[in-house]
N, C-alpha and C positions, 0 to 999 in steps of 0.2 A: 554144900557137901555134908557139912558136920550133921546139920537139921536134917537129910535125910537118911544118914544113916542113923541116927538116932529114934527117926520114924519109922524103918524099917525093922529095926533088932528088937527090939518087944515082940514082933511077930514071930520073931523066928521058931520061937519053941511048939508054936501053937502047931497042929494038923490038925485034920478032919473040919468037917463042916462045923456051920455054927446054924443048930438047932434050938438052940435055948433063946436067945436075944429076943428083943420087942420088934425090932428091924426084920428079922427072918419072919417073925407070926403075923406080919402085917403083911406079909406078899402075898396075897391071899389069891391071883393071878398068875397064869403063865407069861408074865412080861417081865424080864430078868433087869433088876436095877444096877445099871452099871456109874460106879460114881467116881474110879480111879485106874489107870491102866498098872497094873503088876503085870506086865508079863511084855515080851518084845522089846522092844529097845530102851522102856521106860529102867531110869539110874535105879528105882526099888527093886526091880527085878532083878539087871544085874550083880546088888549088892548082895539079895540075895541067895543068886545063884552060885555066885563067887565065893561067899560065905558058905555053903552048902557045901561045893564041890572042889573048891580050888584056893583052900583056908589060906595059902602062900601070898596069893595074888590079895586075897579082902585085905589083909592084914598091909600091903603098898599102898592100897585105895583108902584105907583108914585115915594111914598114920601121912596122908597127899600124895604122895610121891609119884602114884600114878593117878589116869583118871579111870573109874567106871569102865568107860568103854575098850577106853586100850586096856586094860585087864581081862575083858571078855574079847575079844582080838588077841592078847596073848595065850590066851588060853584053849583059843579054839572054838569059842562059842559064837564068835559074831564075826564076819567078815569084815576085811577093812574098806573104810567108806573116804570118797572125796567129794567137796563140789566143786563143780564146774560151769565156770560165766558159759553165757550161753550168746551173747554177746559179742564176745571178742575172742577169735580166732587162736590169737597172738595167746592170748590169758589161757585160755581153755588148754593149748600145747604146753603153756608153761607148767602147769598144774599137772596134767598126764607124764609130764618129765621127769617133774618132782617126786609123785608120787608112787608111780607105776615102773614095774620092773620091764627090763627090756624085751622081756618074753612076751609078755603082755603088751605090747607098744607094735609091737613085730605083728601078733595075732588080729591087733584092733586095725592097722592100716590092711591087714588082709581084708576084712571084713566090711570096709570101706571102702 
């Protein structure tokens, strides 16, 4: 956690594009070099985003307390995720029990 947020926060200040580098004057094609996901559910991003927009929350994901994502789930940026054995019936229900509110338990057996 620490290493990325320490990889992440140098960036923070920077915008705009990067026109000067050796890396940008060498793309001399329209083939976009992707070498790292910043953005979706990748922990850069959300540290980013959280740091950006929701300084209260970065500041719990810093210091542990919470993680990354349940921060962007408290926040509102990312909906809450489970997995479910696919497997075992028995497991699969436990986990929907667990996790899932009775609203949502009610709507899934309609839908089934």
């Amino acid at each position: 956690m620490i290493a990325v947020l320490e990889e992440v926060l140098p960036d923070m200040k920077h915008k705009g594009g990067d026109y000067k580098s050796d890396e940008y004057k060498n793309l001399n094609d329209n083939i976009i070099k992707i070498t790292t996901s910043d953005q979706g559910t990748s922990q850069s991003y959300a540290i980013k985003r959280l740091k950006r927009d929701r300084n209260d929350l970065f500041e719990l994901v810093k210091s542990g307390d919470i993680s990354p994502n349940a921060a962007m789930v408290q926040a509102g940026f990312a909906n809450p995720k489970a997995t479910i054995r696919t497997d075992s019936a028995e497991s699969a229900a436990s986990t929907i029990r667990s996790k899932c509110s009775d609203e949502f338990i009610f709507q899934l057996k309609q839908l089934l």
